[in-house]
N, C-alpha and C positions, 0 to 999 in steps of 0.2 A: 342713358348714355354711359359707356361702360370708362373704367379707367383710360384705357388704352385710345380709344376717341380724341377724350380730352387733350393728352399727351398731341395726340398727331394734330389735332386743330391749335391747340396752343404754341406747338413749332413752326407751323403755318404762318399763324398771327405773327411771329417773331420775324419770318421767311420777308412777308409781308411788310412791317416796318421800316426792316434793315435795307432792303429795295435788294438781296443781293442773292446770287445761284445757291441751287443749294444740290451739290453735285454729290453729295452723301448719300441720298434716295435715285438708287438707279431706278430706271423706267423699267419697269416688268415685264415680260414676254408671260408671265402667268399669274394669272389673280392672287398668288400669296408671296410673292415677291418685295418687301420693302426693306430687304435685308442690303446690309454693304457688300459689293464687289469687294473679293480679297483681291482684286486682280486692281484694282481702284479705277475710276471714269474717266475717260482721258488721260492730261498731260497730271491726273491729282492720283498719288499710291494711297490707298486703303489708310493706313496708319492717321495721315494728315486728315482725311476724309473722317476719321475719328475725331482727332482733334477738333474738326472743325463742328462737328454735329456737336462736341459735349461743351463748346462755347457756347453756341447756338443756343441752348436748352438753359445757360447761365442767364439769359436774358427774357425768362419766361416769365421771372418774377416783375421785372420791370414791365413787361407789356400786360401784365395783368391790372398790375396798379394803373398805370397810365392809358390805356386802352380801352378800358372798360370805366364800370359805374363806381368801382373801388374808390375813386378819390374821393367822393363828391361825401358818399355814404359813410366814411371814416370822418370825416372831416367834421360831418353833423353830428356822428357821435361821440368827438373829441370835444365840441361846444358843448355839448347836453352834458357830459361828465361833469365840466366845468361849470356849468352855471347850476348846475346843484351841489356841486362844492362836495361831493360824496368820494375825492380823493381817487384810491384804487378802486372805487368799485360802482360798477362792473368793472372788472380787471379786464387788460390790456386783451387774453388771451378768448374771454369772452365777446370784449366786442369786435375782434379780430375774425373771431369765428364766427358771428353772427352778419359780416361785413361781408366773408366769402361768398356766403350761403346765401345773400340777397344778392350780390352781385351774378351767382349761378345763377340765379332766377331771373334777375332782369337779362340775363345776356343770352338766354336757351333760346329763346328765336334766331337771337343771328348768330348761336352758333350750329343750331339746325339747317341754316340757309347755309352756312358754309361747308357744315359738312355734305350736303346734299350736292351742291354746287363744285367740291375739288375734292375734300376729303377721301368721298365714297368713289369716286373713278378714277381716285389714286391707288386705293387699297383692290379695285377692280382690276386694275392695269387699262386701263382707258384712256389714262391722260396723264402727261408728263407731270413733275415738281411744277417746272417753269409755267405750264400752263395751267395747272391748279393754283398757284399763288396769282396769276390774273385774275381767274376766277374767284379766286376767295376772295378777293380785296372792294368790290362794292358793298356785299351787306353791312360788313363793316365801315366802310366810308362813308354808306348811309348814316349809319349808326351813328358816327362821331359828329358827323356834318348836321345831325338834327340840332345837335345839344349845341355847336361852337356858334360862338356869334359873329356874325359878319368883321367887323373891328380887328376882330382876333384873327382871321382868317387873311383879312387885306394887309395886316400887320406881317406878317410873315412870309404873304406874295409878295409884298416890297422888298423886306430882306431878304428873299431868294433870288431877289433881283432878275424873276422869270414874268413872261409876260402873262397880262391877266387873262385868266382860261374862258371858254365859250360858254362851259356848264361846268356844274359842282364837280360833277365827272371828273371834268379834267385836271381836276387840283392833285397834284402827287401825296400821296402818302407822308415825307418827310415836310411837306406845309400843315397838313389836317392833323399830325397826331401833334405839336408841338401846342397849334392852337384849339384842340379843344383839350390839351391838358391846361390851360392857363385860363378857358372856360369853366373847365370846372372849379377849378381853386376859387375863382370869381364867385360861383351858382353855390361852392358848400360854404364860401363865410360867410354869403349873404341871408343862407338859410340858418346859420349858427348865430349870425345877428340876433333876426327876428324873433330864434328859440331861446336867448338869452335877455330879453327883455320881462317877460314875466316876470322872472326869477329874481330879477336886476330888481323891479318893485318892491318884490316882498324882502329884499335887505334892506332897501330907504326904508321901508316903514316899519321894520324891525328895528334899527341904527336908531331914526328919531325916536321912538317912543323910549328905546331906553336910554337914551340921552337926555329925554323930559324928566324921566324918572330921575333922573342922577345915576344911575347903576352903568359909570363908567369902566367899570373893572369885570363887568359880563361880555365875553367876548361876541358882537351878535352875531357872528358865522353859527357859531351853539344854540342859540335861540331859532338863526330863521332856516338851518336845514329839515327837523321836522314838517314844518308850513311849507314848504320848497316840496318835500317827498310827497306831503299829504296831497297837495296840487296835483303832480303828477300823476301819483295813483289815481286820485278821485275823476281825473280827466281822459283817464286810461291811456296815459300818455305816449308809451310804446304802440299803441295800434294805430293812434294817430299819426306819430310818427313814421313809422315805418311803412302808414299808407301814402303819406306825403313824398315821400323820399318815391320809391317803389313810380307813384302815379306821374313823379317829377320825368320820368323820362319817357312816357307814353306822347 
């Protein structure tokens, strides 16, 4: 999947959220066509048609975190830093980049389906903006709709104060992406819980013993991060985790 893919599925997914036209992408008369009308679409001139595509593109960042498996998997590595007490490291920039890279991975299925589905008969000239953003928008509302929980979902059909839909289908976009971001926040502390209970042990039993001892002035963060690391390692604890995380969205 080359640069330029990404780009065009990622301004989709954006097209997609925002629910709103996106009159920048004129509809092709020949398959290399995705360039702007200077002449601009309708009652919009080129200029503003600028504008509006480089706002658009300012909201990539947001549908990536929110959209995908980004929050869930940052979150669990923001526990696991934490309950090994190991401070900066891994630094921000490596778990950030290990964060993207598994988020590619789990999300290369649907964004195969998407681009398969609107991407590639946009860049064909097959099919309008308008109708490729219909088109793209199930894989992914599959996608979200596996992970969100019902609660989350009826939570936010109330406050949209719209009537409850026939099938999952029918749920609009500004309901589903709201509530499986608030699913996720739910599914990554609950998995940061669980990965911090171990850890949580071996300072009780580092704390008492040196408080049996009397060696009140040994700080026991100092004592029980070796026994913390050693766990880890010995338990291979990055394969595990990253097979749990990864298997969490299958």
């Amino acid at each position: 999947m080359t640069k330029a893919r990404f780009v065009v599925i990622g301004l989709l997914l954006v097209l997609v959220a925002l629910s709103v036209p996106a009159p920048v992408m004129a509809q092709a008369s020949t398959p290399t066509d995705l360039s702007v009308n200077v002449e601009g679409v309708g009652n919009v001139s080129a200029p503003l048609q600028i504008v509006i595509v480089l706002t658009l593109l300012t909201f990539l960042p947001a549908a990536l975190v929110i959209m995908t498996s980004f929050t869930r998997i940052v979150i669990v590595f923001h526990f696991l830093r934490q309950a090994l007490g190991t401070q900066e490291m891994p630094s921000n920039q490596i778990l950030i980049g290990l964060t993207l890279f598994l988020t590619a991975f789990i999300m290369a299925p649907v964004a195969d389906r998407i681009h398969a589905a609107a991407v590639a008969p946009v860049i064909a000239g097959d099919m309008s903006v308008g109708d490729a953003m219909t088109a793209g928008a199930p894989p992914l509302r599959e996608f979200m709709l596996r992970q969100t929980r019902e609660a989350d979902l009826a939570l936010f059909v109330e406050l949209s104060k719209s009537a409850r839909p026939a099938t999952p289908a029918d749920l609009p976009m500004r309901v589903v992406i709201p509530a499986f971001a608030i699913s996720e926040l739910k599914t990554g502390f609950q998995m940061g819980f669980f990965l911090f209970i171990p850890f949580l042990v071996i300072d009780l039993v580092v704390s008492t013993t040196l408080l049996s001892m009397g060696m009140l002035q040994l700080p026991p963060a100092m004592i029980s991060l070796p026994f913390k690391v050693l766990l880890f390692v010995m338990v291979d604890g990055w394969n595990l985790l990253v097979s749990s995380l990864v298997r969490s969205f299958v």
